[in-house]
gemmi code that builds the backbone of each chain (N, CA, C; Angstrom):
import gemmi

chains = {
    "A": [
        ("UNK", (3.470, 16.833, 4.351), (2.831, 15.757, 3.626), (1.791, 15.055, 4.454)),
        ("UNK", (1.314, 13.711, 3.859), (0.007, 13.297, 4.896), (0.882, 12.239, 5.819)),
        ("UNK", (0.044, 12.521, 6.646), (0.131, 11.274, 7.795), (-1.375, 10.333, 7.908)),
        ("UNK", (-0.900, 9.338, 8.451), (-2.085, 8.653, 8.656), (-1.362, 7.719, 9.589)),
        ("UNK", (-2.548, 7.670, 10.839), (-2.259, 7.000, 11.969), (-3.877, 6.213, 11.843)),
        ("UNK", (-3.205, 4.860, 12.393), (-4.189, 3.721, 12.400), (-4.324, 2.713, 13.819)),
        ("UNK", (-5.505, 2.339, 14.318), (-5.507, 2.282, 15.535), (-6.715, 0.972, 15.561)),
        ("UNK", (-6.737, -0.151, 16.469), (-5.350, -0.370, 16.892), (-4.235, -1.460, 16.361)),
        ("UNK", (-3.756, -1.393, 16.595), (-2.408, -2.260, 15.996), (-2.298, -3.816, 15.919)),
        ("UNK", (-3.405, -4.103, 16.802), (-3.796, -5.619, 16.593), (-5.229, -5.938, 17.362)),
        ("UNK", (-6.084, -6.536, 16.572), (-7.448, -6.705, 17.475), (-8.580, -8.160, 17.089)),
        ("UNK", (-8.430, -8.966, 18.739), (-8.320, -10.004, 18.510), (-10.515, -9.953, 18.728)),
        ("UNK", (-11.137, -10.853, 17.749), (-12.925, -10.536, 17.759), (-13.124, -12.516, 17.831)),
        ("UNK", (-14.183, -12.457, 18.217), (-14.335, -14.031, 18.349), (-15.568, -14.305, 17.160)),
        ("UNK", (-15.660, -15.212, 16.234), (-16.256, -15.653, 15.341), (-17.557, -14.672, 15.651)),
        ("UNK", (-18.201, -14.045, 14.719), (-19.307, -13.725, 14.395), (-19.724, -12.015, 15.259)),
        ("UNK", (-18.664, -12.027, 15.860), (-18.834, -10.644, 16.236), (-17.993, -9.459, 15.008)),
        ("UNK", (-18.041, -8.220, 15.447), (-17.564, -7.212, 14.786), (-16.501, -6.963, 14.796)),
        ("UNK", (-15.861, -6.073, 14.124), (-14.434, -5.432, 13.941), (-14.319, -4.472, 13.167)),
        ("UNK", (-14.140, -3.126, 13.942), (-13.825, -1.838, 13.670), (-12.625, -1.531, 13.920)),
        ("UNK", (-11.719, -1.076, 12.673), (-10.624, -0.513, 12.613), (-10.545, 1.453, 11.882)),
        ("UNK", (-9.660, 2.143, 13.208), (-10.156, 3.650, 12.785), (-8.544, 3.633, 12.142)),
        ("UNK", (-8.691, 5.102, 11.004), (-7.368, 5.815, 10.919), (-7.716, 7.251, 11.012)),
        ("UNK", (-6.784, 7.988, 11.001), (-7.004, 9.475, 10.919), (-5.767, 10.029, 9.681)),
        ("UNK", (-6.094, 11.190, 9.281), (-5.403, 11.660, 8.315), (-5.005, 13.530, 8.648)),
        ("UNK", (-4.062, 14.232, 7.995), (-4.006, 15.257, 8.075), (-3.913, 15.752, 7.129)),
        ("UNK", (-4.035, 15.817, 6.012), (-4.168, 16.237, 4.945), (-5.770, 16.803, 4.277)),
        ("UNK", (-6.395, 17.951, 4.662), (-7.437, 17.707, 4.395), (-7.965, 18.003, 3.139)),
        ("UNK", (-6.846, 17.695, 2.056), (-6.968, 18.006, 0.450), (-7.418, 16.466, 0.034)),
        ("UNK", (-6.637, 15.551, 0.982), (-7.068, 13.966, 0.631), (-8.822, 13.435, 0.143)),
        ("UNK", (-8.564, 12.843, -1.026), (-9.976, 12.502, -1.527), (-10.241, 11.242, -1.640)),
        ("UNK", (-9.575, 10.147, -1.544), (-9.552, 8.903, -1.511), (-8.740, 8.135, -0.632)),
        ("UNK", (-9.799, 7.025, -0.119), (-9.375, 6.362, 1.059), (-9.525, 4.813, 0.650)),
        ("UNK", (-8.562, 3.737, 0.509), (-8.816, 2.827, 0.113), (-8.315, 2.080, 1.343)),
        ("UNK", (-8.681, 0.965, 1.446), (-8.512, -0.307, 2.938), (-8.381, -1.312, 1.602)),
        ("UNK", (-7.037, -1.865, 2.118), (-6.138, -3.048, 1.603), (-6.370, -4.338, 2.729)),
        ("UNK", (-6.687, -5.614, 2.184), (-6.461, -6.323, 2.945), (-4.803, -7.417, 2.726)),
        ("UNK", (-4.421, -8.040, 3.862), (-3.286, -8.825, 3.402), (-2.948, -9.824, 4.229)),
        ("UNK", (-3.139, -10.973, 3.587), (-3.647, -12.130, 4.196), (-1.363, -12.635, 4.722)),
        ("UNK", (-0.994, -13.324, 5.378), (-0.236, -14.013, 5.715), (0.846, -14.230, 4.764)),
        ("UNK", (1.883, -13.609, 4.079), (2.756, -14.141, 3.410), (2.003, -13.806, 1.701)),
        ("UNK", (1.392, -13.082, 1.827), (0.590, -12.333, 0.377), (0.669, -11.644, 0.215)),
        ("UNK", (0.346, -10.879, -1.036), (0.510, -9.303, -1.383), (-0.742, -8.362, -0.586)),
        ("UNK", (-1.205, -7.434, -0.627), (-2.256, -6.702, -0.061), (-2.950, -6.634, -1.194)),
        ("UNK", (-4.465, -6.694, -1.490), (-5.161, -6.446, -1.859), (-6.495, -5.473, -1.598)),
        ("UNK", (-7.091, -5.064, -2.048), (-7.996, -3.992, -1.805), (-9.146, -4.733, -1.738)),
        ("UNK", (-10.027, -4.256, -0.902), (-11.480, -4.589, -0.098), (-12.405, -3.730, -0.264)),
        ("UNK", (-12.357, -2.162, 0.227), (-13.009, -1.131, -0.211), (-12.249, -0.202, -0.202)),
        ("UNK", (-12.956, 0.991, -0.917), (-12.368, 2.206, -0.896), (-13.530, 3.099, -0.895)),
        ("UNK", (-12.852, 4.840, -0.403), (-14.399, 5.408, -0.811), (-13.531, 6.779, -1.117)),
        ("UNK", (-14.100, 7.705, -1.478), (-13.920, 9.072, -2.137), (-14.480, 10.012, -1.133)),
        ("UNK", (-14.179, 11.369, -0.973), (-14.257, 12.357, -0.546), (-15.691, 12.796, -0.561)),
        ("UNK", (-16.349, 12.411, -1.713), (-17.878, 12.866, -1.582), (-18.749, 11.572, -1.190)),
        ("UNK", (-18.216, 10.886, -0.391), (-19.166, 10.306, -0.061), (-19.299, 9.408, 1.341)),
        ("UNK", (-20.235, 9.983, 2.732), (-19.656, 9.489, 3.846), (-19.748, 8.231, 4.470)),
        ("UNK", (-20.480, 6.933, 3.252), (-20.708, 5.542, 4.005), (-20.159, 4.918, 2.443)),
        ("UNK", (-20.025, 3.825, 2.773), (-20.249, 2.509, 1.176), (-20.218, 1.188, 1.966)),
        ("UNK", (-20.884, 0.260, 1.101), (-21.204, -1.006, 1.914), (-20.605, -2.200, 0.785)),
        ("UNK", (-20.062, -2.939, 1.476), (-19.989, -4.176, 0.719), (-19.670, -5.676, 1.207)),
        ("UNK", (-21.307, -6.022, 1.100), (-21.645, -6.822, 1.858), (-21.311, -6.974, 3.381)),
        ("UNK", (-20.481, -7.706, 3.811), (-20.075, -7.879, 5.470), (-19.108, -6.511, 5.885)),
        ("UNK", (-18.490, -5.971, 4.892), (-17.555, -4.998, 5.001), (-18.735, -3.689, 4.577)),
        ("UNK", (-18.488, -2.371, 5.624), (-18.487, -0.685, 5.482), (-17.377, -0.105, 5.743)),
        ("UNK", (-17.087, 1.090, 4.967), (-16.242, 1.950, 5.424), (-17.040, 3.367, 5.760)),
        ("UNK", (-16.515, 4.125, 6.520), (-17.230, 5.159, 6.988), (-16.335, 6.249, 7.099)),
        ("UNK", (-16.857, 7.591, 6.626), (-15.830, 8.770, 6.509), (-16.012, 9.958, 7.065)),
        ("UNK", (-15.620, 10.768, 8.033), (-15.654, 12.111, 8.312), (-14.714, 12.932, 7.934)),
        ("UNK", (-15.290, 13.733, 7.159), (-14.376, 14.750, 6.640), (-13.760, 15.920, 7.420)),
        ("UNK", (-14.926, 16.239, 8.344), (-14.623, 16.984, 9.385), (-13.920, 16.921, 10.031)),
        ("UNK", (-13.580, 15.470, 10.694), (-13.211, 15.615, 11.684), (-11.281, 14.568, 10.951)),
        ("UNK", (-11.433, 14.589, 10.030), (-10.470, 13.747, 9.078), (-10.117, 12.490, 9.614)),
        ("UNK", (-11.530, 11.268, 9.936), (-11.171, 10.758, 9.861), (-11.816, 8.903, 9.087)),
        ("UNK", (-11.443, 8.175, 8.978), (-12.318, 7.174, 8.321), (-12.261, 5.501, 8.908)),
        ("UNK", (-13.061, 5.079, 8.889), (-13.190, 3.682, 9.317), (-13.687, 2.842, 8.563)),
        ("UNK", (-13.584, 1.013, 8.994), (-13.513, -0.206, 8.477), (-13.927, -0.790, 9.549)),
        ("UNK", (-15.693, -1.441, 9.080), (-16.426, -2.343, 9.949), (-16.408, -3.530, 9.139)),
        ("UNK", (-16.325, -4.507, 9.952), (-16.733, -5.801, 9.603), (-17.188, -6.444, 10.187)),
        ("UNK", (-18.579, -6.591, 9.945), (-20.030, -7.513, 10.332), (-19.552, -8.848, 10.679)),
        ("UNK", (-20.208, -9.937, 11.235), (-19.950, -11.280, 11.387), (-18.911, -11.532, 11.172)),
        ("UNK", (-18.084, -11.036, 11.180), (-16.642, -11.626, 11.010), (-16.498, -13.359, 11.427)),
        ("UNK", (-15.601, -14.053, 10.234), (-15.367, -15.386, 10.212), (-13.322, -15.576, 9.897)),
        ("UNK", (-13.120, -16.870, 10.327), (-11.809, -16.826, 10.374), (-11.210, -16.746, 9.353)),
        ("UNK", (-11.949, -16.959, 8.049), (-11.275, -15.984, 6.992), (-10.625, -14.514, 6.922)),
        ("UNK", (-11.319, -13.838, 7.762), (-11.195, -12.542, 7.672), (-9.768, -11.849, 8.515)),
        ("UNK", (-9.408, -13.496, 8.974), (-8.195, -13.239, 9.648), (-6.969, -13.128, 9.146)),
        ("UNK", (-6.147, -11.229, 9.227), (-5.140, -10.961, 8.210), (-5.213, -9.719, 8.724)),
        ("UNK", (-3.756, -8.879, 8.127), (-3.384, -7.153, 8.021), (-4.377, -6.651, 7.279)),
        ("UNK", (-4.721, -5.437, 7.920), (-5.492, -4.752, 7.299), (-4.943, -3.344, 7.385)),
        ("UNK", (-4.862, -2.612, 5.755), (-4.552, -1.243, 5.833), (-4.635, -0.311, 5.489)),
        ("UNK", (-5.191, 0.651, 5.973), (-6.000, 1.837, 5.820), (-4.652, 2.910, 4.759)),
        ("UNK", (-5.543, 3.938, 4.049), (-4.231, 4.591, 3.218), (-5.345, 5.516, 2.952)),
        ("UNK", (-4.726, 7.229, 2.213), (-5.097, 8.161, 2.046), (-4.183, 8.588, 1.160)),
        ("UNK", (-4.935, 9.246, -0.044), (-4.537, 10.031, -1.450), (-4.367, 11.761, -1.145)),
        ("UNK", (-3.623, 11.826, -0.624), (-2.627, 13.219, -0.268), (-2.191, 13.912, -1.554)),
        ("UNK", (-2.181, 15.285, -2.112), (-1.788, 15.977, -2.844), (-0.358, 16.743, -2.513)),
        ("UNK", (0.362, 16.472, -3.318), (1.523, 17.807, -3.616), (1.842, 18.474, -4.649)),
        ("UNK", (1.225, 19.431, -5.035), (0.661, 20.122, -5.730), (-0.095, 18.991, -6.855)),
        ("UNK", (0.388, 18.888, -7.745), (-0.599, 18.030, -9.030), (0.228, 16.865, -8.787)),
        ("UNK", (0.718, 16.926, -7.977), (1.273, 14.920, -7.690), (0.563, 14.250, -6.887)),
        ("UNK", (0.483, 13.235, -6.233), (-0.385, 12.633, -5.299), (0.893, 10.942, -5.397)),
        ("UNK", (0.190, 11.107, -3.559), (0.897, 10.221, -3.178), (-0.036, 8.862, -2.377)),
        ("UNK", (0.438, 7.888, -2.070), (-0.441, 7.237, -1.147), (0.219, 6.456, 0.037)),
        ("UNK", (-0.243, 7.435, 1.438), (0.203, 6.637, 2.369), (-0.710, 5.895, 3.194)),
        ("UNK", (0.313, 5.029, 3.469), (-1.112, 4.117, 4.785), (-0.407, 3.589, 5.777)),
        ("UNK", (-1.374, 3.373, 6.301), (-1.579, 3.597, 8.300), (-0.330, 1.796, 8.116)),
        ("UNK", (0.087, 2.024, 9.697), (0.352, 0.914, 9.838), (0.214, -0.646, 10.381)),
        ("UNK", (-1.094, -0.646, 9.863), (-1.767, -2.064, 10.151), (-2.239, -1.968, 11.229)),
        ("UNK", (-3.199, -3.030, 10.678), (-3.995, -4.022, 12.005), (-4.170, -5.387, 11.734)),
        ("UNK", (-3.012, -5.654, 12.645), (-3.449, -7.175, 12.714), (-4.849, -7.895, 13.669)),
        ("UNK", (-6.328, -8.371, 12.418), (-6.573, -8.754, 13.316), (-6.865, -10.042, 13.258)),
        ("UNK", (-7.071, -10.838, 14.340), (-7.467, -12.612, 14.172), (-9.150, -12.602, 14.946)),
        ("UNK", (-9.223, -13.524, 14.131), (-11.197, -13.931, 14.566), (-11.032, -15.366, 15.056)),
        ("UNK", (-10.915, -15.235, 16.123), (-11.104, -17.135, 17.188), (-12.240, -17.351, 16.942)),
        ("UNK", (-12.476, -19.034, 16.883), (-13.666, -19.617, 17.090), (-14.013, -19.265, 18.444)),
    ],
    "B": [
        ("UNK", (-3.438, -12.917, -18.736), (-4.122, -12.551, -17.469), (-3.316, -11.634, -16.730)),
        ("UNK", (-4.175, -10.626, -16.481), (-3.881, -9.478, -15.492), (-2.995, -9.815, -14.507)),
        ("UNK", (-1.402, -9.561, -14.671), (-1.036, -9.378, -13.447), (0.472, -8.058, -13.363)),
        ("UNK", (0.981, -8.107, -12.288), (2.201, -7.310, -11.965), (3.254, -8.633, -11.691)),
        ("UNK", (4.404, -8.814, -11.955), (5.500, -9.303, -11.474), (6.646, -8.242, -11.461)),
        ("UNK", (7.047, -8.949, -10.528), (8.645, -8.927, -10.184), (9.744, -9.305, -10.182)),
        ("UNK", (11.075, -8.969, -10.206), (12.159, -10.311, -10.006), (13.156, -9.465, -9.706)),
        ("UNK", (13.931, -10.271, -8.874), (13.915, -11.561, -8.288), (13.061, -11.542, -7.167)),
        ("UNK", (12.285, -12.588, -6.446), (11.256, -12.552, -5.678), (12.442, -12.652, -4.644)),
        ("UNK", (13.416, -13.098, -4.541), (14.333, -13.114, -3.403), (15.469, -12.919, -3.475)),
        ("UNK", (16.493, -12.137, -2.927), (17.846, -11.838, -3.336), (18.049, -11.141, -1.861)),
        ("UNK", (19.861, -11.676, -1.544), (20.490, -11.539, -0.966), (21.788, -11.164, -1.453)),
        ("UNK", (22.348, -9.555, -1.175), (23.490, -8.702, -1.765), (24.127, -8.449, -0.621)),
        ("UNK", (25.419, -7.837, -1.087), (26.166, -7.182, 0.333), (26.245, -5.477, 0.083)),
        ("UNK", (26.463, -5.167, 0.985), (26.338, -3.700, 1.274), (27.179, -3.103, -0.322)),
        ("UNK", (27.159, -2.259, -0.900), (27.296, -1.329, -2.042), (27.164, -1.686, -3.482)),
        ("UNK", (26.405, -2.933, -3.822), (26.484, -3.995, -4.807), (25.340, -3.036, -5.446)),
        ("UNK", (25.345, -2.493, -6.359), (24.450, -2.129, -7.291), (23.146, -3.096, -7.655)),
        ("UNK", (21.896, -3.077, -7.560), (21.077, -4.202, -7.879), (19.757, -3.096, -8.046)),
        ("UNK", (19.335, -3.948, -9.200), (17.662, -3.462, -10.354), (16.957, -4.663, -9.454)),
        ("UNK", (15.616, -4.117, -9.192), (14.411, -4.988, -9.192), (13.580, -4.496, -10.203)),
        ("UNK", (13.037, -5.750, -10.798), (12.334, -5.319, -11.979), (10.450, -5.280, -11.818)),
        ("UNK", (10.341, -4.482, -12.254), (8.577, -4.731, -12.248), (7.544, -4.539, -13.474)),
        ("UNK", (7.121, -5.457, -13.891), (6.513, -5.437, -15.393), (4.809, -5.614, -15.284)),
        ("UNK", (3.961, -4.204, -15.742), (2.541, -4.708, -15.710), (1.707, -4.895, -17.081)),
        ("UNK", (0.543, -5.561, -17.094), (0.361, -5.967, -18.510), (-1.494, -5.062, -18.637)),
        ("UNK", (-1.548, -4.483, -17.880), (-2.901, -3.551, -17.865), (-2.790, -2.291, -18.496)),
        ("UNK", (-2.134, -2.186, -19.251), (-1.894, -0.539, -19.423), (-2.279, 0.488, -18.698)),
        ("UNK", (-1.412, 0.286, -16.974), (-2.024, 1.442, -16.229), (-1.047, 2.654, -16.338)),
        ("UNK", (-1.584, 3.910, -15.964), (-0.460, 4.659, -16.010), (0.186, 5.172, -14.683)),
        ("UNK", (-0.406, 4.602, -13.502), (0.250, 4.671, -12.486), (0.874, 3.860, -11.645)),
        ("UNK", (2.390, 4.068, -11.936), (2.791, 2.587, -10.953), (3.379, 3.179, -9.695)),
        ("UNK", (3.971, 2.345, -9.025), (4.371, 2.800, -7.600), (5.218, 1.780, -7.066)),
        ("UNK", (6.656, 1.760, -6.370), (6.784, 0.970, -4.995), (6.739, 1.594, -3.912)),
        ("UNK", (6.571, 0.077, -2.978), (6.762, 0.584, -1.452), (7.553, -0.893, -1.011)),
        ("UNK", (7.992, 0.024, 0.607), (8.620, -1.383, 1.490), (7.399, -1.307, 2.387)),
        ("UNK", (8.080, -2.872, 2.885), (7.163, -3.160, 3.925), (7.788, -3.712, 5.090)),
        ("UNK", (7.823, -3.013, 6.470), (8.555, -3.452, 7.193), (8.062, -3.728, 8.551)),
        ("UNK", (8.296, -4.333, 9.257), (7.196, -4.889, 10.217), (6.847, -3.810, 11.396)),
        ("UNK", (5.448, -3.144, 11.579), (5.116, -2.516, 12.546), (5.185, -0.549, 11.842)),
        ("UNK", (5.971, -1.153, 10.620), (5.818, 0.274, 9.773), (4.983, 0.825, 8.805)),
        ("UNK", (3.971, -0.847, 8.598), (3.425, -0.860, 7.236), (4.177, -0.634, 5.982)),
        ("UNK", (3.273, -0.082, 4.951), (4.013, -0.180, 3.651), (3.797, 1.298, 3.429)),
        ("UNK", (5.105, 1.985, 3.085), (5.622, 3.192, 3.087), (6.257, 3.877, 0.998)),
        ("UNK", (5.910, 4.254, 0.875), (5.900, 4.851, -1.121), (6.862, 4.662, -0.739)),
        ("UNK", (7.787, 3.920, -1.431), (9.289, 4.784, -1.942), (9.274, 5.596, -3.344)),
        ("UNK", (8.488, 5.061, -4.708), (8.668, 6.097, -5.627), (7.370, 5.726, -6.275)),
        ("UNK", (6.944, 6.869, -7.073), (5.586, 6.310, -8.103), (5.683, 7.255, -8.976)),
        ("UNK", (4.810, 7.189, -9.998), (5.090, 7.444, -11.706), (3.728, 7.492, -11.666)),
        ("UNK", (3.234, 8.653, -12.535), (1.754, 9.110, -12.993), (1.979, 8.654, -14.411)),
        ("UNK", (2.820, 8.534, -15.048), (2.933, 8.284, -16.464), (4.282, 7.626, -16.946)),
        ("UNK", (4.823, 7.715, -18.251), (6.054, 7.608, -18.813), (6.549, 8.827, -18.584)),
        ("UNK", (7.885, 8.402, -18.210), (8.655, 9.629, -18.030), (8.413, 10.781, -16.773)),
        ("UNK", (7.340, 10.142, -16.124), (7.153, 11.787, -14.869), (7.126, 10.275, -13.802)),
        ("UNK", (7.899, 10.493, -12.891), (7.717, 10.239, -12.060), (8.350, 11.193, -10.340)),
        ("UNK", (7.852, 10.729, -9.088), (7.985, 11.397, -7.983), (8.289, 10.753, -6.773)),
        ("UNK", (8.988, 11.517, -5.870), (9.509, 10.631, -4.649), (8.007, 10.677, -3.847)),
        ("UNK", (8.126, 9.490, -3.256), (7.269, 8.863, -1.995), (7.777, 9.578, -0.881)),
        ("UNK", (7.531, 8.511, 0.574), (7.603, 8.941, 1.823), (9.180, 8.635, 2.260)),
        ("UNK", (9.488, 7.546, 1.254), (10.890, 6.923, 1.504), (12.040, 6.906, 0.994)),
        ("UNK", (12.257, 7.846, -0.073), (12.992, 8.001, -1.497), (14.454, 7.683, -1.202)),
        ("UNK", (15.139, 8.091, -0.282), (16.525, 8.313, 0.394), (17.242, 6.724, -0.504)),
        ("UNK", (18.250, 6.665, -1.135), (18.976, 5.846, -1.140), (18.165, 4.785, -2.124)),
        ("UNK", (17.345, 5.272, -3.113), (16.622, 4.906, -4.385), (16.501, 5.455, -5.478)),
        ("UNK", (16.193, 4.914, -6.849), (15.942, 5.271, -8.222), (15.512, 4.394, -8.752)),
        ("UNK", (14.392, 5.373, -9.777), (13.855, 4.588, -10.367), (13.627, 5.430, -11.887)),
        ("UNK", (12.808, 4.171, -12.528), (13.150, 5.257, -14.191), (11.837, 4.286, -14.347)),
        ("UNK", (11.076, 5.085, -16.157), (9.888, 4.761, -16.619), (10.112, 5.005, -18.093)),
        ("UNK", (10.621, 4.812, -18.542), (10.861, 4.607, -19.887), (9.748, 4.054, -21.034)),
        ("UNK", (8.854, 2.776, -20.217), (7.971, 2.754, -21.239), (6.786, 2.241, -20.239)),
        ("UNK", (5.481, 2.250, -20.321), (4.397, 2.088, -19.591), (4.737, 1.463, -18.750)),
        ("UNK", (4.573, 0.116, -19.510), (4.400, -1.385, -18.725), (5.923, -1.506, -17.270)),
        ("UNK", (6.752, -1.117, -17.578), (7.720, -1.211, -17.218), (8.082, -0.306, -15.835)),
        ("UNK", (8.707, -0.383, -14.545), (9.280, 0.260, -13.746), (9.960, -0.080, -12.468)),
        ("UNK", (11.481, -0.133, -12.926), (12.200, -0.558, -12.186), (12.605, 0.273, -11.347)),
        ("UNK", (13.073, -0.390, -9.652), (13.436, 0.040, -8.773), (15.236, -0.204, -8.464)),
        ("UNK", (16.363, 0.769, -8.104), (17.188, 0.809, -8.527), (18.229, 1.126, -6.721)),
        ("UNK", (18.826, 0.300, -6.453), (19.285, 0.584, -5.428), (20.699, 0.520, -5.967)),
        ("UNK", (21.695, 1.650, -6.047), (23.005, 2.178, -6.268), (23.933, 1.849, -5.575)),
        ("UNK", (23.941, 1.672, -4.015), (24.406, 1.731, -3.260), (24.143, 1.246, -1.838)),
        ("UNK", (23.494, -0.717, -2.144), (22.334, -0.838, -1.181), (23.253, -0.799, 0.146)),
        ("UNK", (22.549, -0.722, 1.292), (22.905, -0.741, 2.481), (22.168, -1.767, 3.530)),
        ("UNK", (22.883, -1.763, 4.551), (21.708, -3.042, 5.719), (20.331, -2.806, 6.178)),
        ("UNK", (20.204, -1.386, 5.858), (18.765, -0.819, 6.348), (18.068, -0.034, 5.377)),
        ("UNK", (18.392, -1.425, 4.091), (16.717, -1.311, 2.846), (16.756, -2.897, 2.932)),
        ("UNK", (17.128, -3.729, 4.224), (16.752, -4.834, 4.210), (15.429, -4.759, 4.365)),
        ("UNK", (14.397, -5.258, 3.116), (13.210, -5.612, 3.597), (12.324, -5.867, 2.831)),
        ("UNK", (11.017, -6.126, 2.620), (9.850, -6.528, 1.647), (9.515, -5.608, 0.826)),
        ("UNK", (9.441, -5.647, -0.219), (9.573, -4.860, -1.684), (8.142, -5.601, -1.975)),
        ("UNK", (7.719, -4.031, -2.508), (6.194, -4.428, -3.725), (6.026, -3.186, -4.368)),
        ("UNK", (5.931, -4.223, -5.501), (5.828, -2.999, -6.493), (4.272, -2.799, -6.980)),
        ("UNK", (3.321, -1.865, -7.518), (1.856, -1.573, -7.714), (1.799, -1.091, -8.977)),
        ("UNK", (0.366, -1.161, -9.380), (0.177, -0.616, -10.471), (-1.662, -0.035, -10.423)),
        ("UNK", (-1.902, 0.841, -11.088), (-3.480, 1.485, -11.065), (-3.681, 1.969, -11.957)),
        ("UNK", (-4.519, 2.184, -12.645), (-5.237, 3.160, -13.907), (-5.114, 4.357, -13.807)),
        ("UNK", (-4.862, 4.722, -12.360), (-4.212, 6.208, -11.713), (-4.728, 5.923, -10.394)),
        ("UNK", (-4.119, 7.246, -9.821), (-3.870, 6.970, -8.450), (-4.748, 6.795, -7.581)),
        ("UNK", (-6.657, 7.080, -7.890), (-7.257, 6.701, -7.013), (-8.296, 6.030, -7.461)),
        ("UNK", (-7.565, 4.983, -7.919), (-8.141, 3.298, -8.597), (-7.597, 2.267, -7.983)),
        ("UNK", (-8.230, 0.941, -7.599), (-7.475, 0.025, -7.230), (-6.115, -0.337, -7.536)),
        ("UNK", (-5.122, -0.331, -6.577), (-4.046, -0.966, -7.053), (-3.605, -2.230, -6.853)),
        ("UNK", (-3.072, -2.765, -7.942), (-2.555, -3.899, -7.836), (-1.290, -4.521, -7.786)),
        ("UNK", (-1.007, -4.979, -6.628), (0.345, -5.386, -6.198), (1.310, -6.476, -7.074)),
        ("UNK", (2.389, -6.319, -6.731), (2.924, -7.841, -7.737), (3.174, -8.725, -6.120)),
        ("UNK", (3.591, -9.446, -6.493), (4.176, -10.618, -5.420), (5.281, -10.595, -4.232)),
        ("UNK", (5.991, -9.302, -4.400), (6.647, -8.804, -3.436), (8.775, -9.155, -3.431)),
        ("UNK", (9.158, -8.980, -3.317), (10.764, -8.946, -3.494), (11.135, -8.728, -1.911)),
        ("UNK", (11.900, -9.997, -1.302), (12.830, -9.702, -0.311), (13.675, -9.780, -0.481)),
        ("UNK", (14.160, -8.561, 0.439), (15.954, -8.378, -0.264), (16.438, -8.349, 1.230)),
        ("UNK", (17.426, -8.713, 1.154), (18.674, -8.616, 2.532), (19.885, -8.416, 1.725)),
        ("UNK", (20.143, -7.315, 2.780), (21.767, -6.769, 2.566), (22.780, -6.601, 3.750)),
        ("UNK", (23.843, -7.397, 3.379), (24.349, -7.698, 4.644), (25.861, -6.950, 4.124)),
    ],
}
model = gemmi.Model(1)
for chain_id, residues in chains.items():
    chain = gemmi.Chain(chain_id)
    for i, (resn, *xyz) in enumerate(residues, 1):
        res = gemmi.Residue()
        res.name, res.seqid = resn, gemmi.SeqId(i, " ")
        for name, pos in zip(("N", "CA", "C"), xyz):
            atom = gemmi.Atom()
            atom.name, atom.element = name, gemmi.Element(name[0])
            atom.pos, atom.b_iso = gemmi.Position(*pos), 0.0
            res.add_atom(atom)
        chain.add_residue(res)
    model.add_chain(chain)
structure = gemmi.Structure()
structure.add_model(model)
structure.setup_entities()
């Protein structure tokens, strides 16, 4: 089945700088990659996602970025502000045969200091 | 208004006590799903449903059931809970599986 490993496990950025979070996957039937965010004592919600055919998407302060090749995908975030401070988690749409499953990485906690 | 719930958002059982968590969505999606969430493990499938009536084990199935009887509806079913499914419950829902999903509010359970 898929795995997905997510890296790193907590990453601390100071107001207005960046934050890149990688995962990797093994499944290379996987076609969808969605990044959940989850703020403190909340449910996770979704931020972006992207599909198999396509290797960038932008939205606004947030990109995700995808290699298929090399199976693996990432989550930038531009200017980051202390809002943005929360779990973040990467997941991949794995096939077994006509079923599909969705696993995801296990977080990144990260915090944005003034 | 669009949402997923759950219940009980909190419950505390003892080890072999039969207990339903319930999860009700009002989107007519046809894919629902739970997972736990446990600290440093992330959130791991325990079961999900492409439709009424078909559903499939996750990453975590061991010592779970669940049933789909009618859309909106899909409860999670612990038979025989034990001390180690102590933990954060969420149940999801999507239009299918590689559509946004949307979480309900989450269920902690401890079993002692």
């Amino acid at each position: 089945g898929e795995n997905v490993e997510q890296h790193p496990s907590t990453l601390s950025v100071q107001e207005g700088d960046s934050a890149v979070i990688k995962c990797t996957y093994s499944d290379s039937a996987s076609n969808y990659f969605p990044w959940y965010k989850q703020e403190l004592g909340k449910r996770p919600q979704l931020i972006i996602d992207i599909r198999s055919n396509v290797g960038e998407k932008k939205d606004q302060r947030i990109a995700v970025t995808l290699n298929k090749t090399a199976k693996h995908f990432s989550l930038h975030i531009t200017e980051t502000q202390p809002e943005d401070s929360a779990v973040y988690f990467c997941a991949a749409r794995g096939y077994t045969g006509t079923a599909s499953k969705l696993t995801f990485g296990t977080g990144t906690r990260l915090q944005v200091t003034l | 208004e669009a949402q997923v719930t759950q219940n009980p958002r909190y419950l505390i059982t003892v080890t072999g006590k039969k207990l339903t968590v319930t999860c009700s969505q009002n989107m007519n999606h046809e894919y629902m799903s739970w997972y736990r969430q446990d600290p440093g493990l992330g959130l791991r499938q325990i079961y999900y449903s492409m439709n009424v009536e078909v559903t499939d084990k996750g990453d975590v199935p061991e010592g779970y059931k669940v049933s789909r009887k009618e859309k909106r509806n899909f409860p999670l079913i612990l038979e025989s809970p034990s001390p180690n499914q102590t933990s954060l419950y969420f149940c999801a829902s999507s239009l299918e599986a590689t559509y946004e999903q949307y979480f309900g509010p989450g269920t902690r359970l401890t079993v002692t």
